[in-house]
C-alpha positions in Angstrom: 123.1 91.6 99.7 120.6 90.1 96.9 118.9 93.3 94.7 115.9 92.7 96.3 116.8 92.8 100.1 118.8 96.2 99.0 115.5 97.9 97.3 113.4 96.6 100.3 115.4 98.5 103.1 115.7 101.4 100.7 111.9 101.1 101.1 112.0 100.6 104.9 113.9 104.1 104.4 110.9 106.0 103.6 108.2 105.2 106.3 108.0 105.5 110.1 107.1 102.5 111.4 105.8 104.0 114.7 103.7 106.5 112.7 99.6 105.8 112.2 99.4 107.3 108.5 96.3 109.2 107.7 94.5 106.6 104.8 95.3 109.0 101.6 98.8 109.5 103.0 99.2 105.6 103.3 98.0 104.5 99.9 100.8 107.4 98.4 103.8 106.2 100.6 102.3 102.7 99.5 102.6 103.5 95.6 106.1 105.2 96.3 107.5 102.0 97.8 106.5 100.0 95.8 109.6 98.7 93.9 109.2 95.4 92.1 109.1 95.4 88.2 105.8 93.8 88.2 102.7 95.6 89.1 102.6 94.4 92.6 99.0 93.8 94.3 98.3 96.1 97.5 96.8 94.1 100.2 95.1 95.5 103.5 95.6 93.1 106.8 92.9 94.2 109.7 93.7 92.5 113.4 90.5 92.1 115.0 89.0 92.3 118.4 88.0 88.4 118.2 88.3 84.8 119.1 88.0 82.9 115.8 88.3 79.7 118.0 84.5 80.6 118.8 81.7 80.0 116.4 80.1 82.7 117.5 82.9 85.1 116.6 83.6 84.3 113.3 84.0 87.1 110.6 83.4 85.9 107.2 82.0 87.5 104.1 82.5 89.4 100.9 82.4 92.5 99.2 82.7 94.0 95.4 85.3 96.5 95.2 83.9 99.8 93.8 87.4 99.8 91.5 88.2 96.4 90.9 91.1 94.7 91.6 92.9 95.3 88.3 93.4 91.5 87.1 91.2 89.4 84.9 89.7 86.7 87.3 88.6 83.2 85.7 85.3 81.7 87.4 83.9 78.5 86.9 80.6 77.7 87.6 78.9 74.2 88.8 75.5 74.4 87.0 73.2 72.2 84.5 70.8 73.0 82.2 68.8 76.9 81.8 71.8 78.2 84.7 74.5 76.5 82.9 73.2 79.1 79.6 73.0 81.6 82.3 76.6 81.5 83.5 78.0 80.9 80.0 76.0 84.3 78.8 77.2 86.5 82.2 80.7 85.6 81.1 82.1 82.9 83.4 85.1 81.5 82.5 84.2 77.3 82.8 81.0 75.7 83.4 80.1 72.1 83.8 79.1 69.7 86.7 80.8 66.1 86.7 83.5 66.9 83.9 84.8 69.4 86.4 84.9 67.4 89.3 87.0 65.3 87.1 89.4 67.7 85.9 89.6 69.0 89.5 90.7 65.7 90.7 92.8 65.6 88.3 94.8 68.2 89.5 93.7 71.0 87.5 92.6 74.8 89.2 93.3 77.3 86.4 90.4 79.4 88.3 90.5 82.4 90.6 86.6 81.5 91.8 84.5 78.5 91.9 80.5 79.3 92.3 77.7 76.6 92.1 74.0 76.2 92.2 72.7 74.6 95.4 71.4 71.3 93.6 75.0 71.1 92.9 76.3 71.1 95.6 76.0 67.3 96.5 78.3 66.8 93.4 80.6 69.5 94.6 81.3 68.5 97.6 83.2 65.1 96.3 86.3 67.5 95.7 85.7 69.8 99.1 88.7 68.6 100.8 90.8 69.7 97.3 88.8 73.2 96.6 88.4 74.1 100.3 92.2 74.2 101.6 92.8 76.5 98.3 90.0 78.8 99.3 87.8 77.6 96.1 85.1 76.0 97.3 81.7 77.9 97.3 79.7 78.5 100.3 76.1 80.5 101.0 77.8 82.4 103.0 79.8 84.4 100.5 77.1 84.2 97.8 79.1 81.8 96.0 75.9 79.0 96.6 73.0 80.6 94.8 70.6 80.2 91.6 71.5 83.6 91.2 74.2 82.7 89.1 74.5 86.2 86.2 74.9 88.2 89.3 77.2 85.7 91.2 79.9 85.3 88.3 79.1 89.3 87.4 80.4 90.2 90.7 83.2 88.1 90.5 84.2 89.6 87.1 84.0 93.1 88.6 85.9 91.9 91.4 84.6 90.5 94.3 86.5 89.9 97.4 86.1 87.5 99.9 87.4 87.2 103.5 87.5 85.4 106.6 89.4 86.0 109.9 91.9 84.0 110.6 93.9 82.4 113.8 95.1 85.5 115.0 92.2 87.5 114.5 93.5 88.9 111.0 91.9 89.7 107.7 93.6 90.0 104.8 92.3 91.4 101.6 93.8 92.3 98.1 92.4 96.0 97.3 93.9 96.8 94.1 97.3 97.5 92.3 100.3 100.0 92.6 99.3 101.1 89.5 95.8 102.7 90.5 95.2 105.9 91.5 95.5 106.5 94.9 91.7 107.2 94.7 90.8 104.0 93.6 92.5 102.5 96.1 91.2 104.6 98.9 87.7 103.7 97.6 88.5 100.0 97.9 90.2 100.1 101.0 87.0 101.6 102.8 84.7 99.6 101.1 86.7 96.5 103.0 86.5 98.1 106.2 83.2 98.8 106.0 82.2 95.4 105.2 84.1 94.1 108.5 82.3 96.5 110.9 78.8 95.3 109.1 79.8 91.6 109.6 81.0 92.7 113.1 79.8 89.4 115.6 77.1 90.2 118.4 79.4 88.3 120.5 82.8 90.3 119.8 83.5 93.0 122.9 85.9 95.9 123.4 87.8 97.2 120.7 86.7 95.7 117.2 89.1 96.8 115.2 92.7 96.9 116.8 95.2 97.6 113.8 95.1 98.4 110.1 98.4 97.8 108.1 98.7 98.5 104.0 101.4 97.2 102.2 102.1 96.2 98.3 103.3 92.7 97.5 106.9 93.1 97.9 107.0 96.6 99.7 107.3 96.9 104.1 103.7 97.3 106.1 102.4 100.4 107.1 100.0 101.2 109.9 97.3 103.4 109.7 95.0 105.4 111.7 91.9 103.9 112.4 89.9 107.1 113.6 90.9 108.6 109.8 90.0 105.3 107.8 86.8 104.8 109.6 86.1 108.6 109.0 85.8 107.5 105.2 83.1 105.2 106.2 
């Protein structure tokens, strides 16, 4: 049995599977599990009471995590002129307009996030079908389309987190590393949540939200109680 199959049922050793873990309980067993020799990323997957198929029920936004998310993320920016100073001065990684479309058709996405101005947008679209199947390509939505640009790639910086449901009615969202402290982590965790049940559809009946699991990169999922992690709320 390959090292890491061994450390990974060592790990499935040390949690119940058929318990519903209190949040601060979760985010320990979490950090104890967690066995790679990397700092692995702790990601929180929410199944929602939803039918993406309908418009009408789609759950899409983003939040800024109170604590970060413990990695340095590169944004480029589609501006010109006074916002182009702008983005360059708030910090952003890569800003241009055409000369990125070129690179990007190139091949080339050494960039975590991708924010543009709305005049830009008719030049950004050229590459859509490249940046939107990577989750890169800005939208309104998200506040990744705005003039707004300091506080757009500021956010990002301090680590912003996007989401969107998926096929099955799943969120998933990065909320940190092993390495914070479990408060931090607890902190970012709600701060998800709470975002879902504010972007909760009119539309979406019964239960909202159905499961929450936490696990680290590597590590085995563990379920949590929803009554305690809404409490935090």
């Amino acid at each position: 049995m390959p090292k890491s199959a061994k450390k990974h049922s060592a790990a499935m050793t040390k949690i119940d599977r058929n318990k519903l873990y209190p949040l601060k309980a979760a985010v320990e067993v979490v950090k104890d599990v967690a066995f790679a020799k990397f700092d692995e990323t702790v990601d929180v997957a929410v199944k929602l009471g939803v039918d993406p198929r309908h418009a009408d029920q789609m759950v899409r936004g983003a939040v800024v995590l109170p604590n970060g998310l413990g990695k340095t993320v590169r944004v480029l920016v589609f501006a010109k002129g006074e916002k182009e100073k702008e983005a360059l001065e708030a910090g952003a990684d890569y800003v241009g307009a055409e000369d990125l479309v070129a690179r990007i058709q190139e091949g080339w996405f050494d960039f975590d996030t991708a924010i543009a101005t709305p005049d830009m947008m008719g030049v950004v679209g050229k590459i859509g079908k490249l940046l939107g199947p990577r989750g890169l390509m800005p939208n309104p939505k998200v506040g990744t389309v705005t003039f707004e640009i300091a506080r757009a790639v500021s956010e990002s910086k301090a680590g912003k987190v996007e989401f969107r449901v998926e096929k099955a009615g799943i969120v998933h969202a990065p909320i940190g590393k092993a390495s914070f402290e479990p408060s931090k982590l607890v902190g970012n965790l709600v701060a998800i949540v709470e975002a879902l049940v504010k972007a909760k559809p009119s539309a979406a009946k019964g239960t909202y939200i159905k499961k929450i699991s936490l696990s680290s990169t590597m590590g085995p999922g563990i379920n949590l109680d929803i009554s305690d992690v809404t409490a935090h709320i």
